[in-house]
N, C-alpha and C positions, 0 to 999 in steps of 0.2 A: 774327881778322884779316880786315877787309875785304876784298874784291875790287876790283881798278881795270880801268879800263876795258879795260886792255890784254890782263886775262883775261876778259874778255865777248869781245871781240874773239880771244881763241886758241882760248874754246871754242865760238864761233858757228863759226870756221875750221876745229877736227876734225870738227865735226857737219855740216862740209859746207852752213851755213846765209848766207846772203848779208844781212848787216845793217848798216842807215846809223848814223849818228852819234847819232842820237835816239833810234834803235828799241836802241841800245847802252845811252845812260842810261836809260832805262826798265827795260831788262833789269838792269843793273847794281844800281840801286834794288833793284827787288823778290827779285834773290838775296841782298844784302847785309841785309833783311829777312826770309829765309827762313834766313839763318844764324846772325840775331839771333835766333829763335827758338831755335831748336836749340844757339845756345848756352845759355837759359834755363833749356831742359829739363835740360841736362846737370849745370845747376847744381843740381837740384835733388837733397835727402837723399832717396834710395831705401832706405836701412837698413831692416831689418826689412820690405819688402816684400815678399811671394811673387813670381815672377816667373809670368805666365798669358799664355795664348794668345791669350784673351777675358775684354772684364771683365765677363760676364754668366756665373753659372753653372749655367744650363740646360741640361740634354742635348739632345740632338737625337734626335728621333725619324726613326731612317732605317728605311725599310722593308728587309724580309728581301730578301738576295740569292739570288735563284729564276731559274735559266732559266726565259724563258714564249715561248719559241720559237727551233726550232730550225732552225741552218742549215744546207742543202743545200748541202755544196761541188761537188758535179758540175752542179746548175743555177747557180748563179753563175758557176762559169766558164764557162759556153755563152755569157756576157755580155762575157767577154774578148776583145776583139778581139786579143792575143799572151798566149801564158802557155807556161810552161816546169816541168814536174814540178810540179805541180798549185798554181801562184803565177804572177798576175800581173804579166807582164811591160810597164813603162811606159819613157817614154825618159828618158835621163842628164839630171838637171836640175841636178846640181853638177858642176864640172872639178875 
């Protein structure tokens, strides 16, 4: 089901986005192509597929997890300009 212009327009309005008449067809266009895709895909027979992560089956080579250094908590917090029972105290950033 396509999109009309009226939902370019509702969702440029939740995202709080300010868009004219043009920059709407444009928009409108390229989602109504980005869902014609995605209806393609949907169409297609997955039966017998594995379902994977990644379609490359390579390990990853991660290196071993090693402390290679260790932290002083009483010199770090010489660095806190407020701290309370040994944690950094900063100011209220959410209400």
């Amino acid at each position: 089901m396509p999109l009309s212009i009226a939902d370019v327009h509702r969702i440029a309005h939740l995202a709080r986005i300010e868009i004219d008449d043009a920059q709407a067809q444009a928009t409108l266009a390229q989602l109504n192509d980005i869902f014609a895709m995605i209806e393609k895909m949907r169409r297609v027979d997955t039966t017998g597929v594995e379902p994977m992560a990644h379609p490359l089956g390579g390990r990853q080579r991660l290196r071993e997890d090693v402390v290679t250094e260790e932290v002083d908590r009483e010199e770090n917090m010489k660095n806190a300009p407020e701290q309370q029972d040994g944690l950094f105290l900063v100011p209220k950033v959410i209400e």
